[in-house]
MARFISE-78069 format. One record per residue (C-alpha): residue number from 1; residue in one letter; x, y, z. Coordinates in steps of 0.25 Angstrom, whole numbers. Example, Ala and Ser with C-alpha at 12.3 -4.5 7.8 and 13.67 -1.06 7.14 Angstrom:
residues 2
(pt 1,"A",(49,-18,31))
(pt 2,"S",(55,-4,29))
***
This chain:
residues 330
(pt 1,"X",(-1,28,-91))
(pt 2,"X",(-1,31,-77))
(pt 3,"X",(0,47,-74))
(pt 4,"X",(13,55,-70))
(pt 5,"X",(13,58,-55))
(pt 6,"X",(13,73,-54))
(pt 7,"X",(25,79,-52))
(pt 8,"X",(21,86,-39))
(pt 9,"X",(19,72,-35))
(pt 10,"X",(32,66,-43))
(pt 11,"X",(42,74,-33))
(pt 12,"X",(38,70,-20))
(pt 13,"X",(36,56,-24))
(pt 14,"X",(51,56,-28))
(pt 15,"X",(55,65,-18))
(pt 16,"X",(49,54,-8))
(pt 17,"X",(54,42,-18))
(pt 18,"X",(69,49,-16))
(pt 19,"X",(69,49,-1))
(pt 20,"X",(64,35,-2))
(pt 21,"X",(76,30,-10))
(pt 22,"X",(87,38,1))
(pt 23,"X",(80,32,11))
(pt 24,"X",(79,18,7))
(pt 25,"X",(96,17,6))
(pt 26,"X",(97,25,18))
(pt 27,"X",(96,13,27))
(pt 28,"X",(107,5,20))
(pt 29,"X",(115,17,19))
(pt 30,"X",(114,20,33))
(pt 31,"X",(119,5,37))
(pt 32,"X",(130,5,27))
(pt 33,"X",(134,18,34))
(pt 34,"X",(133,11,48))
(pt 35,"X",(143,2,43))
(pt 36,"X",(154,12,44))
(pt 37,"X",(147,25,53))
(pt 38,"X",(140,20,66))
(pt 39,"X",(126,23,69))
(pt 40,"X",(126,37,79))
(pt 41,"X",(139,43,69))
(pt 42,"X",(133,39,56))
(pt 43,"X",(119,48,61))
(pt 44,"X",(129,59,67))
(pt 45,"X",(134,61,54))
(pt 46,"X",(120,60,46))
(pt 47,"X",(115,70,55))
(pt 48,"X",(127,79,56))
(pt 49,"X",(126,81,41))
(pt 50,"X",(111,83,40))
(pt 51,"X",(111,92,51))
(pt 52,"X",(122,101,44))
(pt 53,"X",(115,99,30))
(pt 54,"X",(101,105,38))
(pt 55,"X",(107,116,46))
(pt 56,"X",(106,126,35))
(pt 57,"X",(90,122,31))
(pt 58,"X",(89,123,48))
(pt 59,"X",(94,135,50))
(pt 60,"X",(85,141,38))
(pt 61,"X",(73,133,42))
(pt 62,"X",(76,138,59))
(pt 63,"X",(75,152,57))
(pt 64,"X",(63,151,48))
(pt 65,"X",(57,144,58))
(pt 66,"X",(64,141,71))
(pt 67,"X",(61,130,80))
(pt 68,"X",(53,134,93))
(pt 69,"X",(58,130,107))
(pt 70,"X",(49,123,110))
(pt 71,"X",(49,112,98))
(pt 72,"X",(64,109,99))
(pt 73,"X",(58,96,108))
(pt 74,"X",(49,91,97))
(pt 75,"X",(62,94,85))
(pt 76,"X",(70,86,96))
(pt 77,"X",(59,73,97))
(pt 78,"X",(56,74,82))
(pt 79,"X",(71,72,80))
(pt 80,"X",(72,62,90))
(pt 81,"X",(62,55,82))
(pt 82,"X",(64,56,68))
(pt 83,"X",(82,57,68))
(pt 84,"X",(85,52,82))
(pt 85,"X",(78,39,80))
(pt 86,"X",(85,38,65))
(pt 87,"X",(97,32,74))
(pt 88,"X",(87,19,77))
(pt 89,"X",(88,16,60))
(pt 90,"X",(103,18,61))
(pt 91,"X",(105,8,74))
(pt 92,"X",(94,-1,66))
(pt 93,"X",(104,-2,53))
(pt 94,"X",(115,-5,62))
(pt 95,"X",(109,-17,65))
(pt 96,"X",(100,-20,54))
(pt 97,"X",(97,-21,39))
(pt 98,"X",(94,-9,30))
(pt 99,"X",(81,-19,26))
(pt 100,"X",(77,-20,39))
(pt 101,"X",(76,-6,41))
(pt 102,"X",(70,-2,29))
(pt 103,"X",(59,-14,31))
(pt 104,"X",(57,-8,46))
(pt 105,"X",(56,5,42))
(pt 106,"X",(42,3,33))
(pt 107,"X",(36,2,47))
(pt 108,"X",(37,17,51))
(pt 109,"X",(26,22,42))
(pt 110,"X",(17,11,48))
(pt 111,"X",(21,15,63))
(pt 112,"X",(19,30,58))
(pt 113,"X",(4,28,53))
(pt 114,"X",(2,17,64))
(pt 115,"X",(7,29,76))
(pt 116,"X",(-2,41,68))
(pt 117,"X",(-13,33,68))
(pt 118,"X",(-13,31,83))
(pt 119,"X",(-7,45,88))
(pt 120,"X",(-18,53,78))
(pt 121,"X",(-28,43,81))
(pt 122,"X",(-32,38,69))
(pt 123,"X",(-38,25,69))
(pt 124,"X",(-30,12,64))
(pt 125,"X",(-38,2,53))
(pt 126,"X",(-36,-12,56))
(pt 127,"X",(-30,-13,44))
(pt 128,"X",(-19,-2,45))
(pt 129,"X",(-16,-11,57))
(pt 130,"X",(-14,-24,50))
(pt 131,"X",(-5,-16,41))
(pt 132,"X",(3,-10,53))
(pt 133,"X",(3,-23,60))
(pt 134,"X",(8,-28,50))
(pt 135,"X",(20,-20,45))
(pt 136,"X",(24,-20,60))
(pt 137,"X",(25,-35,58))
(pt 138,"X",(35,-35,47))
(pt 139,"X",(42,-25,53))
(pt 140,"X",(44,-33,64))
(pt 141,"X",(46,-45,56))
(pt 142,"X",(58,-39,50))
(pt 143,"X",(64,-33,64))
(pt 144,"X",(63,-46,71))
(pt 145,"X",(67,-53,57))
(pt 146,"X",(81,-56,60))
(pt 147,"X",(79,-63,73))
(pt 148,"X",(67,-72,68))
(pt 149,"X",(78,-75,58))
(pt 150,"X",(88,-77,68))
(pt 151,"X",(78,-88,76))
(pt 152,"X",(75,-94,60))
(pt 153,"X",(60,-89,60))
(pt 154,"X",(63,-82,47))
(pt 155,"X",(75,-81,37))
(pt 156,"X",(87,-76,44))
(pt 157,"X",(96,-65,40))
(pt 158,"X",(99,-54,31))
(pt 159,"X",(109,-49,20))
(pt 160,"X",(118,-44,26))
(pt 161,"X",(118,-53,37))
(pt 162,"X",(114,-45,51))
(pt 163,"X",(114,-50,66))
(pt 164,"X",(99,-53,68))
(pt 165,"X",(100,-47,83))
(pt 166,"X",(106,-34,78))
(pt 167,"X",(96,-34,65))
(pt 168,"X",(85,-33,75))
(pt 169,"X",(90,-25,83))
(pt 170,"X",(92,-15,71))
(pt 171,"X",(78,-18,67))
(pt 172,"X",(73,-14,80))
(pt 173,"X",(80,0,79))
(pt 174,"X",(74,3,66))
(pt 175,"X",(60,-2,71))
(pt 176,"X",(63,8,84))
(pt 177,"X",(65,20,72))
(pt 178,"X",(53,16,65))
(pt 179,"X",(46,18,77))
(pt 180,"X",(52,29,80))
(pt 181,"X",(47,37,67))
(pt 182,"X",(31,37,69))
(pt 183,"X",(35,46,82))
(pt 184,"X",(41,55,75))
(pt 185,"X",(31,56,65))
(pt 186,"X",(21,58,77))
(pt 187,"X",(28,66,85))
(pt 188,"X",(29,75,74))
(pt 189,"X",(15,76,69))
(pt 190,"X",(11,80,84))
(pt 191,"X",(22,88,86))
(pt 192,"X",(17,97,73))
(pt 193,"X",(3,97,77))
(pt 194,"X",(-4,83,72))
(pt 195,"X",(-9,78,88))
(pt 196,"X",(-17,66,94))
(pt 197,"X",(-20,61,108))
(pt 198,"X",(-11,52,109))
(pt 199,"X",(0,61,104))
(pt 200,"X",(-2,73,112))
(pt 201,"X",(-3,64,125))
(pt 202,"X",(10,60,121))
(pt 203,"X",(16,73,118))
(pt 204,"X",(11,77,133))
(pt 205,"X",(15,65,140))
(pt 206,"X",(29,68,133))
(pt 207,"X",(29,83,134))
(pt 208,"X",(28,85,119))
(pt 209,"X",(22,98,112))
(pt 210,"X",(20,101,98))
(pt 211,"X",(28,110,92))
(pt 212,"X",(26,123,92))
(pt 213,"X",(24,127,78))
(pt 214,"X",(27,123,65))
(pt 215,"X",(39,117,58))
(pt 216,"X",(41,109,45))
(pt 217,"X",(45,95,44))
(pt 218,"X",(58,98,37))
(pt 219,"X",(63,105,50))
(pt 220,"X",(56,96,60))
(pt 221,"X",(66,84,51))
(pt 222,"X",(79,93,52))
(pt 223,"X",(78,95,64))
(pt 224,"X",(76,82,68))
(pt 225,"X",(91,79,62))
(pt 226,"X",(98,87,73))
(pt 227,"X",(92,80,83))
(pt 228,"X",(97,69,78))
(pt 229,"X",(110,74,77))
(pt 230,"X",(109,79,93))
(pt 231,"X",(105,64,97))
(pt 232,"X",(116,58,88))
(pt 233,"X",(128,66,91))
(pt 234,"X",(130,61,104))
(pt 235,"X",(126,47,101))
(pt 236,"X",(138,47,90))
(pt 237,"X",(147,51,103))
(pt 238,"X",(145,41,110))
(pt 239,"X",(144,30,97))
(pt 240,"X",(158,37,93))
(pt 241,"X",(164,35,107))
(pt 242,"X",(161,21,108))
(pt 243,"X",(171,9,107))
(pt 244,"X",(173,4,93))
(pt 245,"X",(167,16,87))
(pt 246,"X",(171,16,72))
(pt 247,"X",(167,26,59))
(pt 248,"X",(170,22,44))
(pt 249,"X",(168,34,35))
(pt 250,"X",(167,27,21))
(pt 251,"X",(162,32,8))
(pt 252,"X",(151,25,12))
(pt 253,"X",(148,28,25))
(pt 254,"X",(150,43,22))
(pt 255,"X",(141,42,10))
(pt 256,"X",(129,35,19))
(pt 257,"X",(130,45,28))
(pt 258,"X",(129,56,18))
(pt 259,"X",(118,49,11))
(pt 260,"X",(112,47,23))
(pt 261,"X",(113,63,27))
(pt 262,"X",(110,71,13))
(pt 263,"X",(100,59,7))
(pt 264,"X",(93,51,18))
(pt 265,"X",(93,65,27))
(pt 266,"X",(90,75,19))
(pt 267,"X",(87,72,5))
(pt 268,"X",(76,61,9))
(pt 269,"X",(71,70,20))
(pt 270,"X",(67,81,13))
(pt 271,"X",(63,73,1))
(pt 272,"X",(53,66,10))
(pt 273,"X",(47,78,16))
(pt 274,"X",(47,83,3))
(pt 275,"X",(39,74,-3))
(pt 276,"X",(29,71,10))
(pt 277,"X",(23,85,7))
(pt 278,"X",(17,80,-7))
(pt 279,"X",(14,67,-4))
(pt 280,"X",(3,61,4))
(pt 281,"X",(8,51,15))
(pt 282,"X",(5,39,10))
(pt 283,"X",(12,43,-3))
(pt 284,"X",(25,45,6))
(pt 285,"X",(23,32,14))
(pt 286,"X",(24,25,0))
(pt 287,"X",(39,30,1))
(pt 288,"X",(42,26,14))
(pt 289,"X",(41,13,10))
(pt 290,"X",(48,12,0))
(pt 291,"X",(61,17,6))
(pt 292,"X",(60,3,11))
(pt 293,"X",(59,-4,1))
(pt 294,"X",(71,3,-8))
(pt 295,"X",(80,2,5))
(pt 296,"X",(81,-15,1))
(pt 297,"X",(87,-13,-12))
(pt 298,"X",(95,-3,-5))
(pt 299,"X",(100,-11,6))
(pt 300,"X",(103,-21,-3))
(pt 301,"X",(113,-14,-12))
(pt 302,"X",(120,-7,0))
(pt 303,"X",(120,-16,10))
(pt 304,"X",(117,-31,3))
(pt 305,"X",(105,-32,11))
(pt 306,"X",(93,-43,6))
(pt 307,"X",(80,-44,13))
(pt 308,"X",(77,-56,19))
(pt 309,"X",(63,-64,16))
(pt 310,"X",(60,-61,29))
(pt 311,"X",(63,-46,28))
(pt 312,"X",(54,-46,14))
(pt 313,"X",(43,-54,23))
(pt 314,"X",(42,-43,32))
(pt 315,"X",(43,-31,24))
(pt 316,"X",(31,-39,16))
(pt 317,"X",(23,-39,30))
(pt 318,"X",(26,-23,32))
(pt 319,"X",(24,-21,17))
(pt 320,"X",(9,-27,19))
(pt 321,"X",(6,-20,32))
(pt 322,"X",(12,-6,27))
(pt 323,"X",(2,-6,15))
(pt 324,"X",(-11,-11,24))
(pt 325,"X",(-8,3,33))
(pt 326,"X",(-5,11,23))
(pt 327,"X",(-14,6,12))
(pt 328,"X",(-27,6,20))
(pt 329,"X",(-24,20,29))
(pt 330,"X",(-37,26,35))
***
């Protein structure tokens, strides 16, 4: 009879399991929502509502430990990087299926191990190379899929049926956001004292420093959301003042976008943090992609979506190259 997990470990193995499960339905919720909130208003409110939500845990955690002057730039860039760039997935999901983008989105934890590898020079096997080759190789497979299918190189289409320009078109955009995270995660690590050659030259060459003393991840991550709520206020202006501009506030609408405030937010956030404290890295990678995998059933019971052979083909080759770079880590 196998043993019991200890329930030191127990809870941050469902803590991590809880956030997986929110953010596996977030992407269908957030293109349900689309249908009705437009992109630039539909993040206004998330981040209205989370930034009210973490006003009294800011004002709290400020006085205990206030922000020095001279970090406000590298709150600013983190934010930039980590909520700013969230707007890419919501463009994406305009476009594309929630499949797509959960498949895509298996790639970031490759591209995060593939970027620290070379910025803290750490030398790259040949075969974490095959493995990284070859999850980029789905990934594009899947991107480019609808086009291919579109010239008849492979099965053509999707349920629901989507324009294959504009299915690409979304692909890129959550491609550009998956691209996006491995500088975060960089910028960060450097900015709280982890540093590299290639790094520091960078952060010269940019005008960068470190910040100038320490500050916990929870704070850097709250912060991050009112930099995105300064970035998209105005771009919710100028979507709002555009011709044919047009807002539906259903029961469903209003309940994605609370789900997408107090679960995907807030509750999977700190779940996630939580649970990283206890947990080795490659115990939390495990997690990761499973959101993936439970974001199928989920986009199949909200949004009627069925993966293609071709989509399955793919996530099989990124499947394949995820376990060689993770399985055989130096």
């Amino acid at each position: 009879m196998p043993k019991k997990l200890p329930t030191t470990l127990l809870l941050p193995h469902l803590a991590l399991l809880a956030s997986a499960l929110i953010w596996a339905v977030a992407a269908p919720v957030i293109k349900l929502t689309l249908s009705d909130v437009p992109v630039f208003t539909f993040l206004l409110y998330r981040f209205t509502l989370v930034g009210l939500i973490l006003l009294p845990y800011m004002f709290i955690e400020l006085r205990r430990n206030p922000i020095h002057k001279k970090d406000f730039p590298n709150f600013i860039i983190l934010g930039i990087a980590s909520q700013v760039s969230i707007a890419l997935i919501f463009l994406g999901l305009n476009f594309t299926t929630a499949i797509d983008t959960a498949i895509i989105g298996v790639l970031a934890p490759v591209l995060t191990f593939l970027a620290g590898r070379y910025f803290y020079e750490e030398r790259i096997t040949k075969i974490e190379t095959l493995g990284i080759v070859l999850a980029t190789a789905g990934t594009l497979f899947i991107v480019l899929e609808p086009i291919l299918g579109k010239l008849g190189i492979l099965e053509a289409g999707a349920v629901p049926v989507v324009d294959p320009a504009k299915r690409v078109l979304g692909n890129f955009f959550v491609l550009l956001y998956q691209l996006s995270w491995p500088v975060y995660i960089i910028l960060g690590k450097n900015m709280m004292g982890e540093t590299s050659r290639e790094i520091t030259g960078a952060f010269k060459f940019l005008r960068m420093k470190k910040m100038s003393k320490k500050y916990s991840s929870t704070i850097i991550t709250a912060f991050s959301f009112y930099v995105g709520l300064a970035f998209f206020i105005p771009m919710a202006v100028v979507e709002g003042s555009r011709p044919g501009f047009h807002i539906n506030l259903t029961i469903t609408s209003i309940t994605g976008i609370l789900y997408m405030v107090a679960l995907s937010s807030i509750a999977a956030y700190g779940l996630y943090q939580w649970g990283m404290k206890y947990l080795e890295a490659q115990e939390t990678a495990l997690y990761f992609y499973l959101t993936a995998v439970l974001t199928i059933p989920a986009a199949y019971f909200l949004l009627g979506e069925i993966p293609t052979k071709t989509m399955i083909a793919g996530s099989l080759v990124i499947a394949a190259g995820v376990i060689i770079a993770e399985k055989f880590k130096s």
